[in-house]
N, C-alpha and C positions, 0 to 999 in steps of 0.2 A: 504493500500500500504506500509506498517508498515518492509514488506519483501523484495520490492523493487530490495533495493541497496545489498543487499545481494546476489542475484540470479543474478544481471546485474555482479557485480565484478565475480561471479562464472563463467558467459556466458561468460565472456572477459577472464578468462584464460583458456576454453575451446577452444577458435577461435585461440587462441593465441600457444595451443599447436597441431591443427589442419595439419594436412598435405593439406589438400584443402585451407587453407588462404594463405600459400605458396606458391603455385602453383599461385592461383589467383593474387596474389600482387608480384610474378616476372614474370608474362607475362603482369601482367597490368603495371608496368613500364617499360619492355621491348617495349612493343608497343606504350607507348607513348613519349618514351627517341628517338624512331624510328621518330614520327611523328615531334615530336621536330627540330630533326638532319635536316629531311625532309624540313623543314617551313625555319630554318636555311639557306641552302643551296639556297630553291630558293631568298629566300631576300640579298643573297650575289652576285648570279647571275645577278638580277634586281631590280629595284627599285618597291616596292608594293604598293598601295592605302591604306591597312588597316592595321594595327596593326597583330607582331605574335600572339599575346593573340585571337585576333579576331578568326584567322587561327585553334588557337589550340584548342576552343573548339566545334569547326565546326566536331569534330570527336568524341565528347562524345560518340555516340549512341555504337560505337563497343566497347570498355571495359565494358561498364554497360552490354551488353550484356552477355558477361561470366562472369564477375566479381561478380554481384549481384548472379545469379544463385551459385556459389559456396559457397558464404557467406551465404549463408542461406538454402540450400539444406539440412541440416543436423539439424538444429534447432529444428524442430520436427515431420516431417518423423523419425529421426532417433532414439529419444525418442518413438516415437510409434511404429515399428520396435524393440527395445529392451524389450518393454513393460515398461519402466521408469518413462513414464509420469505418468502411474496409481499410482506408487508408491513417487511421486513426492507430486501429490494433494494429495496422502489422509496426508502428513503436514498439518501445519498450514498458506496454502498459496491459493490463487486462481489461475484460471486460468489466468484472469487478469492479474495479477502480472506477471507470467508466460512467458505469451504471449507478455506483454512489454518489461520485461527483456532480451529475447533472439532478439527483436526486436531493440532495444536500443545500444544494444552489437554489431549487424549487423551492425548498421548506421552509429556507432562511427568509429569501423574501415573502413568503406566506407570511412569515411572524411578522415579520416588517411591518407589513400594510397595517394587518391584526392589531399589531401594536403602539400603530400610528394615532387607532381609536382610541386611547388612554387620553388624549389630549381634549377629547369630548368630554372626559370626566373631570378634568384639571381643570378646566374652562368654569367647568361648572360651579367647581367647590372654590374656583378664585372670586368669581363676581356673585354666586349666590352668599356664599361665608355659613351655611349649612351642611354641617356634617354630615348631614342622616342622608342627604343624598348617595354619600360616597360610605354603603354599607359594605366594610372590608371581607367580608365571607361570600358572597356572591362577584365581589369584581373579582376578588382572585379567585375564588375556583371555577368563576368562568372564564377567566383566562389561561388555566390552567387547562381545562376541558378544552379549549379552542389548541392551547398545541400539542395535547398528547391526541387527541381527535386526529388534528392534522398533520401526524405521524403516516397515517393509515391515509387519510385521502389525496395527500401529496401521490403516495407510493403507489393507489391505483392509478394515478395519471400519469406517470411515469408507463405503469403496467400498459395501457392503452396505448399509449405512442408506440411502444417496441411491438406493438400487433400490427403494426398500419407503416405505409408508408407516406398518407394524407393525412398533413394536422388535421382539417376538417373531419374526418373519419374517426381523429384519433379523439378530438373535442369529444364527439358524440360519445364514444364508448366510454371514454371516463364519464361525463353527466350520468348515463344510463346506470354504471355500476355507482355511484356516488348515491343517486336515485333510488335502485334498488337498498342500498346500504340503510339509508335513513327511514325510505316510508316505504320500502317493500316489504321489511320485517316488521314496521307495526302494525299492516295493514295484515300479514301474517297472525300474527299475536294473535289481533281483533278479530278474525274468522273464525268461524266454526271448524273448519276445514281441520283442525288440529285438535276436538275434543276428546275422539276417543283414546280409550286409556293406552291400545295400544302404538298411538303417537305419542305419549307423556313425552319423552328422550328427547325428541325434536322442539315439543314446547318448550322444555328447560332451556333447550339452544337456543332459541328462537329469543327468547326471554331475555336470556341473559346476553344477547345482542343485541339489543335495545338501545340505539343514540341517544333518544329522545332522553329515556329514563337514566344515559349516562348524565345527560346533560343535567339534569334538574337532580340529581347528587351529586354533583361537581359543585352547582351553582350555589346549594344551601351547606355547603362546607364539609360533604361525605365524599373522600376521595377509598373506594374500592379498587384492592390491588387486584381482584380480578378483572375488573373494568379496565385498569393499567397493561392487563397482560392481555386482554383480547386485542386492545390496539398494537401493542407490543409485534405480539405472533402474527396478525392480520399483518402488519410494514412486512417484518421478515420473507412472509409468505410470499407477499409481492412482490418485490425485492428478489430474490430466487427466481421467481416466473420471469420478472423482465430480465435477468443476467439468461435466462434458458432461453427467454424468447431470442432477443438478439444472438445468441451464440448460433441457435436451430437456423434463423433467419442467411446468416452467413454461413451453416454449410449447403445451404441449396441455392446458393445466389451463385 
C-alpha cells in the first residue's frame, strides 16, 4: 500500500477539478440550506418537542441520493471508458491500492460537504444566543450516523462504477442500490410478505438492516456496535466486489 497516499492526493485533485463535485455540492447545500430555513420557520411559528438537529437529519436519505451517485460515477466507469485503468496497473501499483484510493477520495469529500452543514448550526446559536437549539446528543450522533452510514454508501458507488463503463449507467445503479438500501428494507419490514414463522431468520435481517431505525438511534444518543458493524462488513463487502469487479473486467478486455 506503499502507493496509497499518492493516488488518494491525485483522486482528491481530480474530484476537486470535476464539474460533477460542483454540481453535487451546490445542490447538496442548496437543498439542505432549504431544509434548514424550513425547520427554522416552523420552530419560530410553534413550539416543537424535539430538537432542529433531530428535524435535520430526518432528510439525509434525499442528498445521499444524488450526491453519492455523482461522487463516484466517474471513478472508474470512466477510467475504463478511456481505457486508463489498463495503463494505470500495469505501474507499480495494485488494484487494491486503486480501488481504495479513489474510494477514500469519495468519502472524504462526502464529509466535507456533510460537514460544511455545521455552519447552519453555528449561525444559528451565534445570532439566536439559545442553546436549546444546539441539543448536543442529536447533532453529534447524527453526524456520526451520517459518516459511519457513509462508509457503506460511498462504497456502493464506487461498487456501481466498476460495473459500467457509462457514468450515467453507473449514476443509476448506485441510486437504485442506495434506494433499495434505505426504503426497500423498510418497505420489506412493513409487508406481510415476511410473517410466517418460517421467514422469522430473514425478518431478524431485515430488521436489523434498518437505516431508518439506525438513524433515529444514532440521533437520540444510542450508538449500537452492531449497527457499526453492519456498515463496517456492508464497505468491506463492496470494497472486494469493486477490487473483483475491475480485476474480472480487465481479464476479458
Amino acid at each position: 500500500m506503499k502507493h496509497f497516499f499518492t493516488l488518494l492526493s491525485h483522486e482528491i485533485r481530480m474530484l476537486l477539478v470535476s464539474v460533477s463535485t460542483y454540481i453535487a455540492a451546490t445542490l447538496f447545500l442548496a437543498f439542505m440550506g432549504f431544509i434548514f430555513y424550513t425547520i427554522l420557520e416552523s420552530y419560530s411559528k410553534a413550539p416543537q418537542e424535539v430538537s432542529p438537529a433531530y428535524v435535520f437529519f430526518q432528510f439525509f436519505w434525499f442528498p445521499v441520493l444524488f450526491m453519492v451517485p455523482m461522487l463516484t460515477m466517474k471513478c472508474l466507469a470512466e477510467e475504463r471508458r478511456l481505457g486508463t485503468i489498463e495503463t494505470l496497473l500495469t505501474t507499480p501499483v495494485t488494484t487494491t491500492e486503486v480501488v481504495l484510493g479513489k474510494y477514500t477520495a469519495a468519502y472524504l469529500l462526502y464529509l466535507t460537504l456533510w460537514g460544511s452543514t455545521a455552519g447552519f448550526f453555528y449561525i444559528l446559536r451565534r445570532f439566536s444566543g439559545d442553546v436549546r437549539f444546539l441539543d448536543p446528543g442529536p447533532l453529534t450522533g447524527g453526524y456520526l450516523f451520517i459518516a459511519v452510514s457513509g462508509l457503506l454508501f460511498v462504497a456502493l458507488g464506487v461498487f456501481a462504477s466498476s460495473l459500467s463503463r457509462n457514468q450515467a449507467v453507473a449514476a443509476i445503479l448506485c441510486a437504485t442500490m442506495i434506494f433499495g438500501l434505505v426504503f426497500g428494507l423498510s418497505w420489506l419490514a412493513g409487508s406481510t410478505a415476511l410473517n410466517p414463522d418460517v421467514l422469522q431468520p430473514v425478518r431478524v435481517v431485515v430488521d436489523y438492516a434498518q437505516v431508518f431505525t439506525h438513524r433515529d438511534d444514532f440521533t437520540r444518543g444510542i450508538v449500537d456496535t452492531r449497527q457499526l458493524l453492519f456498515y463496517l462488513s456492508g464497505t468491506v463487502l463492496a470494497l472486494i466486489f469493486s477490487i473483483l469487479g475491475v480485476e474480472a473486467k480487465l481479464l476479458h478486455s
